[in-house]
PyMOL CGO cylinders between C-alpha atoms (Angstrom):
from pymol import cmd
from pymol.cgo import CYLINDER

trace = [
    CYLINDER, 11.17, 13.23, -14.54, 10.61, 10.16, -12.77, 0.3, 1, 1, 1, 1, 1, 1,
    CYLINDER, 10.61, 10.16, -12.77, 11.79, 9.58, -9.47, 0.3, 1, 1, 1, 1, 1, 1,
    CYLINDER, 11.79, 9.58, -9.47, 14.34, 6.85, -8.86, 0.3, 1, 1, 1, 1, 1, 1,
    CYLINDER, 14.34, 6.85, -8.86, 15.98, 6.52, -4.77, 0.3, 1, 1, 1, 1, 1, 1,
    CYLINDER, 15.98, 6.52, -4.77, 19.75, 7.20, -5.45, 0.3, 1, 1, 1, 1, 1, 1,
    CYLINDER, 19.75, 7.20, -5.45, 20.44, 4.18, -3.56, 0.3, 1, 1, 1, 1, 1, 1,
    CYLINDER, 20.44, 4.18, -3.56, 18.39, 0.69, -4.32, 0.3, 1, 1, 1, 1, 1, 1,
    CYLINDER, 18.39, 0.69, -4.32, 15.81, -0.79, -2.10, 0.3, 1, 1, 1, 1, 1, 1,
    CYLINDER, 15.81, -0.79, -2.10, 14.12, -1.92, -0.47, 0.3, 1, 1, 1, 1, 1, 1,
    CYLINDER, 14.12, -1.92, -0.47, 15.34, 0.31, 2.56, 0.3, 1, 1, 1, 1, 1, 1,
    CYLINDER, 15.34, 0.31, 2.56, 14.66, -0.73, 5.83, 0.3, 1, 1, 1, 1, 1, 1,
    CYLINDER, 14.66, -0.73, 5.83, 15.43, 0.64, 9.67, 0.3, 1, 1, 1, 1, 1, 1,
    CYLINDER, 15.43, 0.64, 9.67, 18.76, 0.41, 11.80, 0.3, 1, 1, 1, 1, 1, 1,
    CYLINDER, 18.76, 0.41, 11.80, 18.37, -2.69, 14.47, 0.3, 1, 1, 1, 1, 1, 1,
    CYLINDER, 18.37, -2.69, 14.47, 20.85, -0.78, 16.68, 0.3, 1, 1, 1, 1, 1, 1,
    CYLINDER, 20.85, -0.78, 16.68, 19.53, 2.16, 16.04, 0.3, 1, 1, 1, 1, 1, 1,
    CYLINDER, 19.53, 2.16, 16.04, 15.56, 2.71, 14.15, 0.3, 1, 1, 1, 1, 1, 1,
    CYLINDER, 15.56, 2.71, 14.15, 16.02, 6.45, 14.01, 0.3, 1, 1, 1, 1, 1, 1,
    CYLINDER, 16.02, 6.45, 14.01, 18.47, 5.65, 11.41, 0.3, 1, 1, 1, 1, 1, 1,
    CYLINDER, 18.47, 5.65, 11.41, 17.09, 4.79, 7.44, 0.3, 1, 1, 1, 1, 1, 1,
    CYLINDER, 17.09, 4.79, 7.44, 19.35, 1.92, 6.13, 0.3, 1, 1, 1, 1, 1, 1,
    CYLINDER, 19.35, 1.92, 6.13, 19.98, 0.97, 1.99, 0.3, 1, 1, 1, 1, 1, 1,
    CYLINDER, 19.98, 0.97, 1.99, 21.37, -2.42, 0.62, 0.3, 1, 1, 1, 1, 1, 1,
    CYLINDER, 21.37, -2.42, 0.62, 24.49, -0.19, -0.28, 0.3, 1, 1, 1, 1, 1, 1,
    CYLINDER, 24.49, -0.19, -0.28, 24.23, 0.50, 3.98, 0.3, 1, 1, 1, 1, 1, 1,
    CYLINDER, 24.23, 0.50, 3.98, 23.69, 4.50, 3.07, 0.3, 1, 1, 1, 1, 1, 1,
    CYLINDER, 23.69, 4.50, 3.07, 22.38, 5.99, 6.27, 0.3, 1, 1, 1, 1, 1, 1,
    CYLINDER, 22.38, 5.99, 6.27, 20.25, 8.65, 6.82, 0.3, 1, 1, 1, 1, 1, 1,
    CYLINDER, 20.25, 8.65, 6.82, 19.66, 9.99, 10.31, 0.3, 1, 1, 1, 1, 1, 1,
    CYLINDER, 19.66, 9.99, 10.31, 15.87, 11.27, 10.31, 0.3, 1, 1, 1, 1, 1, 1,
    CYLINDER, 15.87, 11.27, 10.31, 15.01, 14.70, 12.21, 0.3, 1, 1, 1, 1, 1, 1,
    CYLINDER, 15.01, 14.70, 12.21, 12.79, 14.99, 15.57, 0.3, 1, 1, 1, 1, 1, 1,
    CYLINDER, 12.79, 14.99, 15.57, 12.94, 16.22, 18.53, 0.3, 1, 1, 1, 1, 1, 1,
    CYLINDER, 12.94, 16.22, 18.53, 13.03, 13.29, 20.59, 0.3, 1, 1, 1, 1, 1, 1,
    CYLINDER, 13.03, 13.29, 20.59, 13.75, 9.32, 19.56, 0.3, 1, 1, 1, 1, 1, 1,
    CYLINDER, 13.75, 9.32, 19.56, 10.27, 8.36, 20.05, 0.3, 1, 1, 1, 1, 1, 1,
    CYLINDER, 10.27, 8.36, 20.05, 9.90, 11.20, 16.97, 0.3, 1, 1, 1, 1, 1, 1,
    CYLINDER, 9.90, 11.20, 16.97, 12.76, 10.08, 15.00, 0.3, 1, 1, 1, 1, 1, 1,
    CYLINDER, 12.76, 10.08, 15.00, 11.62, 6.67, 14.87, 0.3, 1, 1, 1, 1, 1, 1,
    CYLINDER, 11.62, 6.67, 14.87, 8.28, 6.78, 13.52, 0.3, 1, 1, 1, 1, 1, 1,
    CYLINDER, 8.28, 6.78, 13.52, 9.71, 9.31, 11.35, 0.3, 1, 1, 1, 1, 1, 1,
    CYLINDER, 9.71, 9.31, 11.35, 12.59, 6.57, 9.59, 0.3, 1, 1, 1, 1, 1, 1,
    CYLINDER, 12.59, 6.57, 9.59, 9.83, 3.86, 9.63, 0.3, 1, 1, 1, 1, 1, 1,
    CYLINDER, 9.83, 3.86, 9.63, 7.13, 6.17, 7.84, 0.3, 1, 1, 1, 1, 1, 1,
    CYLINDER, 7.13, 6.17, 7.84, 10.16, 7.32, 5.18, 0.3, 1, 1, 1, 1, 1, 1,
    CYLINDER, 10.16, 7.32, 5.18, 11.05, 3.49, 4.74, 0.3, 1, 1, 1, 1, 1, 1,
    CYLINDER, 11.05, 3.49, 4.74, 7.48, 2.66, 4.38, 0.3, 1, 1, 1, 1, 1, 1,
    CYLINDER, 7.48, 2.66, 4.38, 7.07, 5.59, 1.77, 0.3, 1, 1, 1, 1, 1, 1,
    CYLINDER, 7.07, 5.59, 1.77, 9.98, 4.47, -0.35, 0.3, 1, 1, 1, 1, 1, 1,
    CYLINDER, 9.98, 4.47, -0.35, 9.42, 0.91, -0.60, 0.3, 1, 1, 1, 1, 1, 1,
    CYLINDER, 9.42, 0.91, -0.60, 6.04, 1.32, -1.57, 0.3, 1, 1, 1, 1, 1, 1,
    CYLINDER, 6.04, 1.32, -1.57, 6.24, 4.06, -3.92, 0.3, 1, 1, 1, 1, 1, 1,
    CYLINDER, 6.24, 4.06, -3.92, 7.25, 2.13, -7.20, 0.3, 1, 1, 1, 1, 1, 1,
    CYLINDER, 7.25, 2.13, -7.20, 4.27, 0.22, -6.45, 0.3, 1, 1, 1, 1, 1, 1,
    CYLINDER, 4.27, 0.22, -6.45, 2.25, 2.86, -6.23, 0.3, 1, 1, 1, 1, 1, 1,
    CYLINDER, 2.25, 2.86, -6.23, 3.23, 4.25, -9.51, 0.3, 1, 1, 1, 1, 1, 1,
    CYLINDER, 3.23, 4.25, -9.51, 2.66, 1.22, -10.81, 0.3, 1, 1, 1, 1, 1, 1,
    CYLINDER, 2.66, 1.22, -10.81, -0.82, 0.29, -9.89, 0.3, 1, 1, 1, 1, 1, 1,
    CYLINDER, -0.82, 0.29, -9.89, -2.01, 4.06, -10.39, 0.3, 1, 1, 1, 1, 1, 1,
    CYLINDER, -2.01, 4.06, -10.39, -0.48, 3.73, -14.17, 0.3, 1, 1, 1, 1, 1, 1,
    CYLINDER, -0.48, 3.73, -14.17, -2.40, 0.56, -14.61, 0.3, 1, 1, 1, 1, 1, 1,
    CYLINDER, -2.40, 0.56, -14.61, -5.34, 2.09, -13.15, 0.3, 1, 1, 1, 1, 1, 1,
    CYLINDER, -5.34, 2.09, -13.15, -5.39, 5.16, -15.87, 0.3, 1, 1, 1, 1, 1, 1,
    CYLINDER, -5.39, 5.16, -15.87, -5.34, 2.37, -18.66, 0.3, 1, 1, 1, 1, 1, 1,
    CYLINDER, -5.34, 2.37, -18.66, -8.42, 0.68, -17.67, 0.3, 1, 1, 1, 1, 1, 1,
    CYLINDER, -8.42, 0.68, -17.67, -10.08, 4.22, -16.51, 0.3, 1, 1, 1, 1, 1, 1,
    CYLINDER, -10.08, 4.22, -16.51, -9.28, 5.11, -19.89, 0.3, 1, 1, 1, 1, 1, 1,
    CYLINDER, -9.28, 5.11, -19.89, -10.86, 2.64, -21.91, 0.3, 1, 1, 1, 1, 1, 1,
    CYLINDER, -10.86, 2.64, -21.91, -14.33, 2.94, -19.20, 0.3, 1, 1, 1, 1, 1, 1,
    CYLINDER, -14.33, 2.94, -19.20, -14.35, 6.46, -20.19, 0.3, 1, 1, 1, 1, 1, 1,
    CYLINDER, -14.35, 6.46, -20.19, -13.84, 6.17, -23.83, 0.3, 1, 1, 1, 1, 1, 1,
    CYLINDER, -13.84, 6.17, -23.83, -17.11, 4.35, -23.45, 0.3, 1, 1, 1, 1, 1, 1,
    CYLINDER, -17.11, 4.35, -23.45, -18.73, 7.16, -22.47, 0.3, 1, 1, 1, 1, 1, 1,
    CYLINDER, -18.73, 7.16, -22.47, -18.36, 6.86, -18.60, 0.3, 1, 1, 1, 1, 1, 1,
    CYLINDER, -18.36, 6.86, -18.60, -18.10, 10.63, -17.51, 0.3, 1, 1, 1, 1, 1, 1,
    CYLINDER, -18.10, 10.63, -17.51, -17.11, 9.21, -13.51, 0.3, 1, 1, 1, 1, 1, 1,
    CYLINDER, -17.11, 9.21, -13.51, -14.51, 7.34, -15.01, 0.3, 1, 1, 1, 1, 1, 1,
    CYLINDER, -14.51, 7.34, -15.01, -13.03, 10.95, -17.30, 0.3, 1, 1, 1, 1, 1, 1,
    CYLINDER, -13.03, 10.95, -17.30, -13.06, 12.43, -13.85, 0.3, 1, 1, 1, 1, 1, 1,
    CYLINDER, -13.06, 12.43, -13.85, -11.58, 9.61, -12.00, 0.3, 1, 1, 1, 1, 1, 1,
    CYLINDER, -11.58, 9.61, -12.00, -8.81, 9.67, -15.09, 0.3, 1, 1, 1, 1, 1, 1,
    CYLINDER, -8.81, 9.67, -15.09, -8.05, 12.85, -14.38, 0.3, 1, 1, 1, 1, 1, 1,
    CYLINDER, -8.05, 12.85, -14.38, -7.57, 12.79, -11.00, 0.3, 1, 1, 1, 1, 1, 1,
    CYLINDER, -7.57, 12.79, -11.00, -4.64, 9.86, -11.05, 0.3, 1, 1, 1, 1, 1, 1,
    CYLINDER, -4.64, 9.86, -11.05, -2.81, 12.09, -14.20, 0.3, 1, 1, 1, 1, 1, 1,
    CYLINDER, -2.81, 12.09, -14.20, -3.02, 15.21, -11.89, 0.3, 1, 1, 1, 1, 1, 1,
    CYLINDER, -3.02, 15.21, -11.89, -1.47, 12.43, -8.61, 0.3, 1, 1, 1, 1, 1, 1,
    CYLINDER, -1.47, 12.43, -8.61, 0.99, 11.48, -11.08, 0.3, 1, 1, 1, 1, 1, 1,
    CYLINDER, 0.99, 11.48, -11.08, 2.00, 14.84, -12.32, 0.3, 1, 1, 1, 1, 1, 1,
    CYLINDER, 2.00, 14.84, -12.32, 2.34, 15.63, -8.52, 0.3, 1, 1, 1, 1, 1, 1,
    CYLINDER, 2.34, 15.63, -8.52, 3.92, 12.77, -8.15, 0.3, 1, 1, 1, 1, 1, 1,
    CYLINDER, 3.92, 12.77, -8.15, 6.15, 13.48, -10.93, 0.3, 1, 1, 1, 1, 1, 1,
    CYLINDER, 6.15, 13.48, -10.93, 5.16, 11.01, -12.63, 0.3, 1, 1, 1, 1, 1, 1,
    CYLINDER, 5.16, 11.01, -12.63, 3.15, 12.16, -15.10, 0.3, 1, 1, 1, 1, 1, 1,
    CYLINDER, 3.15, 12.16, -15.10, 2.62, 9.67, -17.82, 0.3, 1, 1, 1, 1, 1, 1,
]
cmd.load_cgo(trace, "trace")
């Protein structure tokens, strides 16, 4: 159930126009708002988003494998800690 962008990134905004979400395959996506000002924070906040959320996944998966072994030590914070990033990553989903 991961979650894979249907076109590849990194995305980035238009130059002519930064209401508009670019893709190296140049699929556009017009973001909503009611005024540019709106539009624009909105396409650099969803460009922002998707670039950084194989990273994300990434670090929180590598995260749960050392939180993992510190609470199969007997580190209760670190069982509550590992459950928080599965239930992120289910959210997310994720889940591992």
């Amino acid at each position: 159930m991961n979650h894979k962008p249907a076109t590849q990134l990194p995305w980035k905004l238009s130059e002519a126009f930064p209401y508009i979400v670019t893709t190296p395959s140049d699929r556009i996506a017009e973001t909503l708002g009611s005024d540019r000002a709106i539009k624009n924070d909105n396409a650099a906040y969803i460009a922002h988003a998707a670039n950084a959320y194989p990273r994300l996944v990434s670090y929180l998966e590598d995260a749960l494998v050392f939180v993992d072994y510190v609470a199969d030590n007997g580190n209760n914070e670190a069982d509550m800690v590992a459950h928080g990033i599965r239930t992120l990553l289910r959210e997310l989903g994720e889940a591992p």
